[in-house]
C-alpha positions as CSV (number, residue, x, y, z in Angstrom):
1,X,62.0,15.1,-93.8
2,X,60.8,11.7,-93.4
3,X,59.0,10.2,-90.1
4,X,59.6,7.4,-88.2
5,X,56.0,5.4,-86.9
6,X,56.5,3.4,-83.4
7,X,53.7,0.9,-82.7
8,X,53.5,0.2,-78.8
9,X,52.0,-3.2,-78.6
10,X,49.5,-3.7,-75.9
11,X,50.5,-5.4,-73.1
12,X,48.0,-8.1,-71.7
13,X,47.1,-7.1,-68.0
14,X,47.3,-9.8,-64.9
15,X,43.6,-11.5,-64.3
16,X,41.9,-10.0,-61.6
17,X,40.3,-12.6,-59.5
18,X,36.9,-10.9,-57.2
19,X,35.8,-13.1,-54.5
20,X,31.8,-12.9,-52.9
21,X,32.3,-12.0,-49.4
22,X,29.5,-14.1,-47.6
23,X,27.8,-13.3,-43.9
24,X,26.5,-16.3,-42.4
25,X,23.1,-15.6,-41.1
26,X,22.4,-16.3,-37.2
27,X,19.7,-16.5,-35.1
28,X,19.1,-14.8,-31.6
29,X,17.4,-16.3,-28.9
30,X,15.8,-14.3,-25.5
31,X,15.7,-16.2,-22.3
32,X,13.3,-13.4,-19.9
33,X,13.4,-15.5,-16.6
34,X,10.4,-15.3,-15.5
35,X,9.8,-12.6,-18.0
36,X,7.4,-11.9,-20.6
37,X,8.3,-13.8,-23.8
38,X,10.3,-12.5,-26.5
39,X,10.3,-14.1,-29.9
40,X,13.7,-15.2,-31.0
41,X,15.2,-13.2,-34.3
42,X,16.1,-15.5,-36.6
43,X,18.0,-15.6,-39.6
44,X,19.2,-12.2,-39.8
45,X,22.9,-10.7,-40.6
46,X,25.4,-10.3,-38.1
47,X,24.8,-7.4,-37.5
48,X,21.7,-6.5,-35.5
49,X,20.0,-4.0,-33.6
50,X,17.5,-4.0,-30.7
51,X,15.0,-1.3,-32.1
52,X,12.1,-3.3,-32.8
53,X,12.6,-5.5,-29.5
54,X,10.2,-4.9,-26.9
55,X,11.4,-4.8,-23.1
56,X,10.6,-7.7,-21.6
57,X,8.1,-7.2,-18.1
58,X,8.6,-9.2,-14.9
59,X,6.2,-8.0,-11.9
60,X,8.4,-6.7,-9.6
61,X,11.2,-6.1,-11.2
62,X,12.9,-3.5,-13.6
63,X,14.2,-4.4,-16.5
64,X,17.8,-3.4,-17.4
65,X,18.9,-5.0,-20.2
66,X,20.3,-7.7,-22.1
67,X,23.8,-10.1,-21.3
68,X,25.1,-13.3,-22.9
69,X,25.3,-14.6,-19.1
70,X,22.6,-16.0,-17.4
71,X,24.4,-15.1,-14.1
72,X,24.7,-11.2,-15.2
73,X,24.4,-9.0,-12.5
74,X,24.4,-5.5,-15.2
75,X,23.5,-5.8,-19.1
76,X,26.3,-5.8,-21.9
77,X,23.3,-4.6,-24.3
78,X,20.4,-2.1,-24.1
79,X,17.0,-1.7,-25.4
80,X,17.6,0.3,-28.7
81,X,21.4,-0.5,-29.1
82,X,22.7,-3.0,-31.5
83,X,24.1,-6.2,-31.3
84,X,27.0,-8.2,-33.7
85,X,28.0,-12.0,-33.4
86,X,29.0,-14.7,-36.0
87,X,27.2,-17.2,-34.3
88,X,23.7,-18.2,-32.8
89,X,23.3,-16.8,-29.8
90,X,21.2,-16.5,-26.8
91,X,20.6,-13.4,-24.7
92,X,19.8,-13.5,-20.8
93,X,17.3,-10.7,-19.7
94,X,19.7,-8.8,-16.9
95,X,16.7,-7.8,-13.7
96,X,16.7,-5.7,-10.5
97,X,14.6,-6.1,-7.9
98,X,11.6,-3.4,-7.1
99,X,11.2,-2.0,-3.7
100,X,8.1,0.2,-2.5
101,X,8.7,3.3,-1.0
102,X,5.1,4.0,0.7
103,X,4.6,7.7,2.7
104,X,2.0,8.4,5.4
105,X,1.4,12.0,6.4
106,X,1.1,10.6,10.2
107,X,-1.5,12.7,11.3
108,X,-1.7,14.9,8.4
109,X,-3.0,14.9,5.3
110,X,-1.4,15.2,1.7
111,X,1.0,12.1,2.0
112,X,3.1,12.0,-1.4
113,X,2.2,8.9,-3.7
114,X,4.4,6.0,-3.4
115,X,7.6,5.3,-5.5
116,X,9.1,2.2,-6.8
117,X,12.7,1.6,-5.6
118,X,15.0,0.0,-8.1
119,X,17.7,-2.5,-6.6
120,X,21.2,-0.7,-6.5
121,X,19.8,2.2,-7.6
122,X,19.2,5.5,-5.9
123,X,16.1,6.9,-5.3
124,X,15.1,11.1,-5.0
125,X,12.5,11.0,-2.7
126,X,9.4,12.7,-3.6
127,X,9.6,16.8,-2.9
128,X,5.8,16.7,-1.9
129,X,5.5,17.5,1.6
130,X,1.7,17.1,3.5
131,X,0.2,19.3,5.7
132,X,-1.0,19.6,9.6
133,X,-2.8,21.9,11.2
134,X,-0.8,23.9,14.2
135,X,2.5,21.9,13.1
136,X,5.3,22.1,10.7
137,X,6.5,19.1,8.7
138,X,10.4,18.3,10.0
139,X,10.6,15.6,7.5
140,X,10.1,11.9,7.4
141,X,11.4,8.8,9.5
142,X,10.8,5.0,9.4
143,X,8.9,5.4,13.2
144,X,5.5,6.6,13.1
145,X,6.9,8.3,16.8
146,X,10.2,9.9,16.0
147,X,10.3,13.8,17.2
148,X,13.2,14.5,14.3
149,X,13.2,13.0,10.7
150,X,16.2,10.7,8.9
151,X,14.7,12.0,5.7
152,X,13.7,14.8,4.2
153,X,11.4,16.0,0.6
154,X,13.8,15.2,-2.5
155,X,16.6,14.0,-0.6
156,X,17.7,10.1,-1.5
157,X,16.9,6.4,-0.2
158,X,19.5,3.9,-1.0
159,X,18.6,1.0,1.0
160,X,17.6,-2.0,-1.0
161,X,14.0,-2.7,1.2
162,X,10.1,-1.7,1.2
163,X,9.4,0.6,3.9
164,X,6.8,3.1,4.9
165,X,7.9,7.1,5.4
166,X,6.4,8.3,8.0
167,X,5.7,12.4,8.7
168,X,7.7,14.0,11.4
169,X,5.7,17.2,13.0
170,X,7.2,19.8,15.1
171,X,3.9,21.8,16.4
172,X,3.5,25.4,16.3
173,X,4.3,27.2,19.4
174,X,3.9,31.2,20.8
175,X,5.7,32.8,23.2
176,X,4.2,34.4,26.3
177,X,6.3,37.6,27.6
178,X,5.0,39.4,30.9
179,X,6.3,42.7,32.2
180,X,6.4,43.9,35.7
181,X,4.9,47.0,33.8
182,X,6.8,49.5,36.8
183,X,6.9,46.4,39.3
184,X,9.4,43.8,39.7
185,X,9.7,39.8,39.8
186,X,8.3,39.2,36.6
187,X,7.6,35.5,35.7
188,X,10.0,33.9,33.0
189,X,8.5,33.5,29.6
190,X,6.1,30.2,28.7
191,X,5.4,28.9,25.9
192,X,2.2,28.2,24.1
193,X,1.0,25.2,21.8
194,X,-1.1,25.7,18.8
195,X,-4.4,24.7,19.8
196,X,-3.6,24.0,23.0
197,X,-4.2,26.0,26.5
198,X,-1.7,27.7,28.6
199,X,-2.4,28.0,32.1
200,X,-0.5,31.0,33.4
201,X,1.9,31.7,36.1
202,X,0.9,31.9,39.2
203,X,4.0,34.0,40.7
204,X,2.9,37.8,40.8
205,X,5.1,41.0,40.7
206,X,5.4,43.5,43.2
207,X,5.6,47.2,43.0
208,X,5.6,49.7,46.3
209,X,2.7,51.3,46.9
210,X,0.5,49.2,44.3
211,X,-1.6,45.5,44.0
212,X,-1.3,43.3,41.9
213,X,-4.5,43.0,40.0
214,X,-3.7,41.0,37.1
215,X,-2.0,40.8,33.3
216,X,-3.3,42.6,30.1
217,X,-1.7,43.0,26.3
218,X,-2.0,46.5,27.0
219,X,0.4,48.9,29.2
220,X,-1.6,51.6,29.5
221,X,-4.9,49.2,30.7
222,X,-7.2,49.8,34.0
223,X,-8.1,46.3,34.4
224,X,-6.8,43.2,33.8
225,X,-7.7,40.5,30.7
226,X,-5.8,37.3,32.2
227,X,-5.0,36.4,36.2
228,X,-2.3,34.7,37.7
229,X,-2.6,31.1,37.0
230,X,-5.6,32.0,34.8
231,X,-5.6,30.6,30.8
232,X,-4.8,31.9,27.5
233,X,-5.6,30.4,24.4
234,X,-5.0,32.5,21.8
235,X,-2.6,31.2,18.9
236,X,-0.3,33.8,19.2
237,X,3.2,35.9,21.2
């Protein structure tokens, strides 16, 4: 049985034309304000990032970041984040202002170091709280003579100002009970400051058939340890 040969001719393909895509290099200039100086990147791709840029410093101020705007309030770009543009461009360190937050124990000792307030930023308070003999810390206030705090250890301090914290002290105090012990007409209750001396009542009970000799801490006692309008100055109920 004879065969038939078919000879497919090869068919010419269309020309396939490959044009070099081309990134124009750009350079970056850093305008700090007042700033430390920051050399300009220059002739780099597009395509950029910020890890090798060092934060600029400005005593008394924070740095935030980076903006095309010289007016910028807040940064469009951060320290360590990258940057794209087809042109040359010039980026405007973004600041806020510091504020000093200073604390003084008022009195006491152990005052908590200062902190640095950043402007429109909150800050925690320190969680430090000093120490006072025969008082307890309350908290802190902006008046070296306030009896009752506006702040307290780690709350927050939002106003955008310096000021100095000053230690709030409530002092230590002991109550002094009597009892007619059998009589009656007691005196109320006083009460006792740490380290300081109580003078007594001088109102006396009464109880038929007896005389008033005097107070003890003891019910049971045959003479007396304090007298009517006498002192006691023992720390303690």
């Amino acid at each position: 049985e004879a065969k038939a040969t078919v000879v497919v001719a090869n068919v010419p393909e269309e020309p396939i034309t490959y044009n070099a895509f081309w990134l124009k290099n750009v350079n970056i200039t850093f305008v700090t304000d007042g700033g430390t100086e920051i050399a300009p990147i220059e002739d780099v791709t597009p395509y950029t990032d910020f890890a090798d840029v060092a934060d600029p410093v400005k005593e008394g101020y924070t740095f935030l970041g980076w903006s095309t705007s010289a007016s910028a309030s807040s940064p469009s770009y951060y320290a360590g984040g990258s940057f794209n543009t087809n042109s040359n461009t010039t980026l405007y360190a973004v600041w806020a202002k510091n504020y000093t937050v200073s604390y003084n124990a008022n009195g006491g000792t152990g005052a908590p170091a200062a902190q640095t307030k950043v402007s429109g930023q909150t800050l925690t308070l320190s969680s430090s709280i000093p120490t006072r003999s025969g008082y307890n810390f309350l908290g802190w206030s902006t008046s070296s003579s306030a009896t009752s705090p506006s702040y307290y250890a780690g709350s927050t301090y939002t106003s955008n100002s310096s000021v100095t914290l000053y230690a709030v002290w409530g002092q230590n105090t002991y109550t002094v009970t009597y009892d007619a012990n059998g009589g009656t007409g007691a005196p109320s209750a006083q009460i006792k400051h740490q380290d300081q001396s109580l003078t007594l009542s001088s109102i006396e009970p009464t109880r038929t058939g007896y005389t008033f000799h005097g107070w003890s801490t003891s019910a049971n006692a045959e003479y007396p340890s304090y007298y009517a309008g006498g002192s006691f100055t023992s720390d303690s109920n």
